[in-house]
C-alpha positions as CSV (number, residue, x, y, z in Angstrom):
1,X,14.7,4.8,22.7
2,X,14.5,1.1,23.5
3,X,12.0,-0.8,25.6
4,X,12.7,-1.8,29.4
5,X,10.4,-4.3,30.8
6,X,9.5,-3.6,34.8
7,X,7.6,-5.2,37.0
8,X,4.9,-4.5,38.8
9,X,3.3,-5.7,42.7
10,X,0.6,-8.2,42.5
11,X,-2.7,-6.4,42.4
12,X,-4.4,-8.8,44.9
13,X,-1.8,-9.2,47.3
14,X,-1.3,-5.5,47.3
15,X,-5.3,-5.0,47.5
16,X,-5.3,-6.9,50.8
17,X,-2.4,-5.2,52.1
18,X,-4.3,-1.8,51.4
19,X,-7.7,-3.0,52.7
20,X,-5.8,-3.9,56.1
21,X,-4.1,-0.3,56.0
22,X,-7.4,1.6,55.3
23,X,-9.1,-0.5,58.3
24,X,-6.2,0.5,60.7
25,X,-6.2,4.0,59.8
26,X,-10.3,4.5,60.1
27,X,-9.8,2.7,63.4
28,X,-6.7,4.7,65.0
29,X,-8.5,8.3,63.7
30,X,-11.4,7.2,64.9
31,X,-9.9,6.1,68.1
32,X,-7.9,9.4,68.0
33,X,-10.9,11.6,67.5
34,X,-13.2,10.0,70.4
35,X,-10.1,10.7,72.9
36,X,-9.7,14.1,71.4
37,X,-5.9,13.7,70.9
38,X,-5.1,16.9,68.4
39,X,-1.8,15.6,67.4
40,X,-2.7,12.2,66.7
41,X,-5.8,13.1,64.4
42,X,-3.3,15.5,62.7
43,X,-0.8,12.0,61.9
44,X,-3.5,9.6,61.2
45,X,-5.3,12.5,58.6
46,X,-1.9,12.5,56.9
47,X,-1.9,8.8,57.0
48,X,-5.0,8.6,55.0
49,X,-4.2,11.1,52.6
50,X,-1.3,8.6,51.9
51,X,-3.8,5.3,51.6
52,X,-6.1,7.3,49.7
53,X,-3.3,8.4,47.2
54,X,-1.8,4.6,46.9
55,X,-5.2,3.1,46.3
56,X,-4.1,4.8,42.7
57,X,-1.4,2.9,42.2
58,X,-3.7,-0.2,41.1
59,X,-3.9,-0.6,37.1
60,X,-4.7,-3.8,35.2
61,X,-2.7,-5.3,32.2
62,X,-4.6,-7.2,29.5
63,X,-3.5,-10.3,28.0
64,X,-1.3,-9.6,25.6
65,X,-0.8,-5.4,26.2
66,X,1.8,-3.5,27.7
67,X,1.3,-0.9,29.9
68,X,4.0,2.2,29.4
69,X,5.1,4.1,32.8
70,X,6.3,7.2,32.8
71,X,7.1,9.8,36.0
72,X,7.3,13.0,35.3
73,X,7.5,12.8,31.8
74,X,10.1,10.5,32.2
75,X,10.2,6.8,30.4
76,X,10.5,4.1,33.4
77,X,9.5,1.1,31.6
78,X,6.6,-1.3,30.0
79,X,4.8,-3.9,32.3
80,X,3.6,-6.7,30.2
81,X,2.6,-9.4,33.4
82,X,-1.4,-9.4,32.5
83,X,-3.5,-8.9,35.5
84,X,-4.2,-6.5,38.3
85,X,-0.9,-4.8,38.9
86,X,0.3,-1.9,41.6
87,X,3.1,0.4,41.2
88,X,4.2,3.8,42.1
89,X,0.8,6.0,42.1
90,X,2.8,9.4,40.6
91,X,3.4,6.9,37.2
92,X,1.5,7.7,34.3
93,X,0.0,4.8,32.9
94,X,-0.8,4.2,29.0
95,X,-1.4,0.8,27.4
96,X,-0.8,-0.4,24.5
97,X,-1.9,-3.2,22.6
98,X,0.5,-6.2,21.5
99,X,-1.9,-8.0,19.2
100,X,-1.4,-8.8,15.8
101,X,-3.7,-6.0,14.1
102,X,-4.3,-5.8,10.2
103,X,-5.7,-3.2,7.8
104,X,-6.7,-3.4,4.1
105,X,-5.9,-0.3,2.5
106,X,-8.2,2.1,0.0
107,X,-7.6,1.4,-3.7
108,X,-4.9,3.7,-4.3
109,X,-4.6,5.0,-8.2
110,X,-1.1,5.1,-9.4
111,X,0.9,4.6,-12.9
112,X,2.9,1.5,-13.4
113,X,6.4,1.2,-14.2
114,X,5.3,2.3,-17.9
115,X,2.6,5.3,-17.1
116,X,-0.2,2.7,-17.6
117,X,-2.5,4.2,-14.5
118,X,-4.0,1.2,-12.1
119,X,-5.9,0.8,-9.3
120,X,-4.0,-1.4,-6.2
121,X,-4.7,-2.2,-2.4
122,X,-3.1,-4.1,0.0
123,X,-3.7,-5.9,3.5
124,X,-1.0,-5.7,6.1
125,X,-0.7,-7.4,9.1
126,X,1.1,-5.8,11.6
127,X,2.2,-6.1,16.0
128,X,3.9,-3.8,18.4
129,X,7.2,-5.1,19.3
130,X,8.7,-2.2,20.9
131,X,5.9,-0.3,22.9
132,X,8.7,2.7,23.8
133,X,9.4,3.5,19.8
134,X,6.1,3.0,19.3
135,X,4.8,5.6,21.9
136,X,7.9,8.2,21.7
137,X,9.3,7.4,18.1
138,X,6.5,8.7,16.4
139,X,2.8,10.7,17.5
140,X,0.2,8.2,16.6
141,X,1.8,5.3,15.6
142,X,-1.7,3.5,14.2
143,X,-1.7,6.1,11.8
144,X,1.8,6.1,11.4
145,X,1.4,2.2,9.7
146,X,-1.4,3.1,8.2
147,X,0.2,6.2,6.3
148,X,3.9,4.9,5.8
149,X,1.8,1.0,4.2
150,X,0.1,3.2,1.3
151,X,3.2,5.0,0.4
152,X,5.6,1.7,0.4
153,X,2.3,0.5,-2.0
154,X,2.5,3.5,-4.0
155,X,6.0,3.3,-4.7
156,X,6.4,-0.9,-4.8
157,X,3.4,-0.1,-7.8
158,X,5.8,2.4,-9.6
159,X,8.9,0.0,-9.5
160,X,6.8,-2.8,-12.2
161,X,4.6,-3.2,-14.6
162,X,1.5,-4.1,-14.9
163,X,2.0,-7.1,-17.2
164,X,5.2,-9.3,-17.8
165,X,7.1,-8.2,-21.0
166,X,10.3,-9.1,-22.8
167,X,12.3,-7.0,-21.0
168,X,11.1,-7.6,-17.7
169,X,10.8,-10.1,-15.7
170,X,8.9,-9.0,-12.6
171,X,5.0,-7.8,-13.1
172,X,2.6,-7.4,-10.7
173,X,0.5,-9.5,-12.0
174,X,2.3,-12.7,-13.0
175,X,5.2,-12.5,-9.8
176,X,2.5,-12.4,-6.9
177,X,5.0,-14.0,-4.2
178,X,7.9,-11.4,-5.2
179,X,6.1,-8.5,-5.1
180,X,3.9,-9.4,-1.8
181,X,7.8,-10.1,-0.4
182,X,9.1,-6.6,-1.6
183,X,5.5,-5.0,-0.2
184,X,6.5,-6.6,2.9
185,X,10.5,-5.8,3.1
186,X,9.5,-2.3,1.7
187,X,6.7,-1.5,4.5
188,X,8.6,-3.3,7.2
189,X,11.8,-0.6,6.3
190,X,9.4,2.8,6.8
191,X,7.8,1.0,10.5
192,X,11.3,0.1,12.1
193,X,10.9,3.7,13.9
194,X,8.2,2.9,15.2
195,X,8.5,-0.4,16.8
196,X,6.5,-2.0,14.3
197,X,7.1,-5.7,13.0
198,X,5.0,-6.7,9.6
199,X,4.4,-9.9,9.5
200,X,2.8,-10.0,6.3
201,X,2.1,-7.6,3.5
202,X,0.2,-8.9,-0.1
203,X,-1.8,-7.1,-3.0
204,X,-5.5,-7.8,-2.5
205,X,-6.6,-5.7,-5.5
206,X,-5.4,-5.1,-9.1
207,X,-6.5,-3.9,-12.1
208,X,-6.1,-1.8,-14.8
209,X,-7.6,2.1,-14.0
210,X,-11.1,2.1,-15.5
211,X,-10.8,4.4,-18.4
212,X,-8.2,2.2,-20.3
213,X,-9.8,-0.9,-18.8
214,X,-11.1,-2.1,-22.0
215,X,-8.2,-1.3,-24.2
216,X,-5.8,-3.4,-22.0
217,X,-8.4,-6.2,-22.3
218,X,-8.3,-5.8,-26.0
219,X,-4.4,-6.1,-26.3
220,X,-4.2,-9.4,-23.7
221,X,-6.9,-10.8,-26.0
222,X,-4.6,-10.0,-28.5
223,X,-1.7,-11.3,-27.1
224,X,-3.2,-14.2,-26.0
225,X,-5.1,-15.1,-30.4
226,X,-1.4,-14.6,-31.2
227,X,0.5,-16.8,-28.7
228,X,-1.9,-19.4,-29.6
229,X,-2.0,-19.3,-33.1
230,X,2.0,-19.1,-33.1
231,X,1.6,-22.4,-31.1
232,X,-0.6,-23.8,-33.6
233,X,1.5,-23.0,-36.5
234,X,4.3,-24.7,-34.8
235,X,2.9,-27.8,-34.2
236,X,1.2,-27.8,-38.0
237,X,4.3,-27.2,-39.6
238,X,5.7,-30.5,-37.6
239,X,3.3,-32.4,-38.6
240,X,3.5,-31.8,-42.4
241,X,7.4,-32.4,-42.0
242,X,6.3,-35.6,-40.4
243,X,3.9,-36.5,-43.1
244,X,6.3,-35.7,-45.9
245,X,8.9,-37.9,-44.5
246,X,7.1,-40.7,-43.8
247,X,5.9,-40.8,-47.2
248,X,9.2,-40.2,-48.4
249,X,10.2,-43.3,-46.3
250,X,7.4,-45.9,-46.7
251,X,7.3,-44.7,-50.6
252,X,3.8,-44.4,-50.7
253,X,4.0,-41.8,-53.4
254,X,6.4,-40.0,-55.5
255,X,5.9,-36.2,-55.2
256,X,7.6,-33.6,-57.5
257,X,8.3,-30.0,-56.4
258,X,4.6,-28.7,-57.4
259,X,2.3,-31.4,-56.1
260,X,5.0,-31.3,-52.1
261,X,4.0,-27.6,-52.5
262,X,0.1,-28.1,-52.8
263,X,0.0,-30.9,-50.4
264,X,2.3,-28.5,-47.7
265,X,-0.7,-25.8,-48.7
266,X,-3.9,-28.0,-48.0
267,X,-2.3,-29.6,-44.8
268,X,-1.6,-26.4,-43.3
269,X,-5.3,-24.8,-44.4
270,X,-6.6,-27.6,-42.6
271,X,-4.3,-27.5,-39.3
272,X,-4.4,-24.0,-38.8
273,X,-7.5,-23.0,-40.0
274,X,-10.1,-21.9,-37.1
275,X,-13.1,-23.5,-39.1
276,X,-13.6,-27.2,-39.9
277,X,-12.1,-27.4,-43.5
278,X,-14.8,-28.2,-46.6
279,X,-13.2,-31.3,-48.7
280,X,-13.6,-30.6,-52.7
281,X,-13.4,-33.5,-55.0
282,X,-10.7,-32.9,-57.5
283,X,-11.2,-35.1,-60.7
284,X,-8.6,-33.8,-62.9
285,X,-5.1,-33.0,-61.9
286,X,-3.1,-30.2,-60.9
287,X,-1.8,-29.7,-64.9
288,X,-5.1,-29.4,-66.1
């Protein structure tokens, strides 16, 4: 089912008209009665029944709603002008909004793409487009969104890991703008029934589940002491090649096998170490 637009009489011009019909119909039964003319009174009662039934055709649209008709249980069409509106009395009128709405959901617990359990949310901002799929796709199409957003979250937490790995290059927590893309792609998919458009989807809460809290915090500490000390180590070993050459070059000093080896040692205690080193006076030499 696809949306048809209508359109509708303007309210006040229609008011006016009816106003000018209810004065002509009080004044020709009134007439009627005082010259006791049966027939007439009969008519102009009819008449009135008819005024009285089109004064319900009047219904206002609000900026930026839609207003469904139906007759009979019968789709006719949406009315989007904004305004006081009049149309056929017998239609049954239901608006619907067409502002952009948005909704954070709970903190849903779910395992990652390796069983690790976390806690994730989300906020997605959401309009009607089609306000016929919206009304006759689905039964309550707020809680439609609402529903079908936590279980794209659920399954869009499944499909990664927490943290970024070797063998993956997707995480939730490093790859913000892919996964808020695929949140959006993947929630926009399960609203297309409903006349739903998303206009933007992203994670506002992540973290590891509390009881195992603690334990990931220990291994990205980890991670992080190594990938710095593996930096360090690089940059030391450099810089004793660097030394060793350039005394090599300049000839500063003539170093056999042993005394390169115990020189390589000390510069590499003192670059890597995590403490400031403590200088020893040596006043022999190494053979002694």
């Amino acid at each position: 089912m696809e949306e048809r637009t209508v359109s509708a009489f303007p309210g006040i011009a229609m008011v006016l008209l009816m106003l000018l019909a209810t004065i002509a119909d009080v004044w020709a039964l009134l007439a009627a009665v005082t010259h006791a003319q049966t027939g007439a009174v009969l008519a102009l009662s009819v008449v009135s029944v008819a005024v009285a039934v089109c004064w319900i055709g009047f219904f206002i649209v609000q900026p930026n709603h839609g207003v469904v008709l139906q007759l009979f249980g019968q789709y006719v069409g949406t009315c989007r002008e904004a305004g006081l509106r009049w149309t056929n009395p017998f239609y049954a009128k239901r608006p619907v909004s067409l502002r952009v709405r948005n909704f954070e959901s709970g903190k849903l617990k779910v395992n990652d793409l390796e069983g690790s359990p976390i806690e994730i949310a989300a906020v997605v901002v959401w309009q009607v487009q089609d306000t016929a799929e919206a009304c006759f796709n689905v039964d309550d199409y707020e809680n439609f969104v609402h529903v079908q957003s936590e279980a794209a979250l659920r399954q869009l937490a499944t499909s990664y890991p927490y943290d970024l790995h070797d063998q993956h290059r997707i995480s939730l927590r490093s790859h913000s703008r892919e996964i808020n893309e695929h949140l959006q792609r993947e929630v926009q998919e399960r609203l297309e029934s409903a006349g739903v458009s998303v206009l933007e989807a992203r994670v506002s809460h992540l973290a590891y589940a509390p009881e195992i809290a603690q334990a990931m915090l220990q291994r990205q500490q980890a991670g992080a002491i190594i990938a710095a000390r593996t930096r360090i180590v690089e940059g030391a070993v450099s810089m004793v090649q660097m030394a060793l050459t350039q005394l090599a070059q300049k000839g500063v000093v003539q170093l056999d096998e042993e005394r390169r080896a115990a020189m390589v040692s000390n510069l590499l205690v003192v670059l890597c170490g995590d403490r400031a080193p403590q200088p020893i006076v040596n006043a022999g030499t190494l053979y002694t």
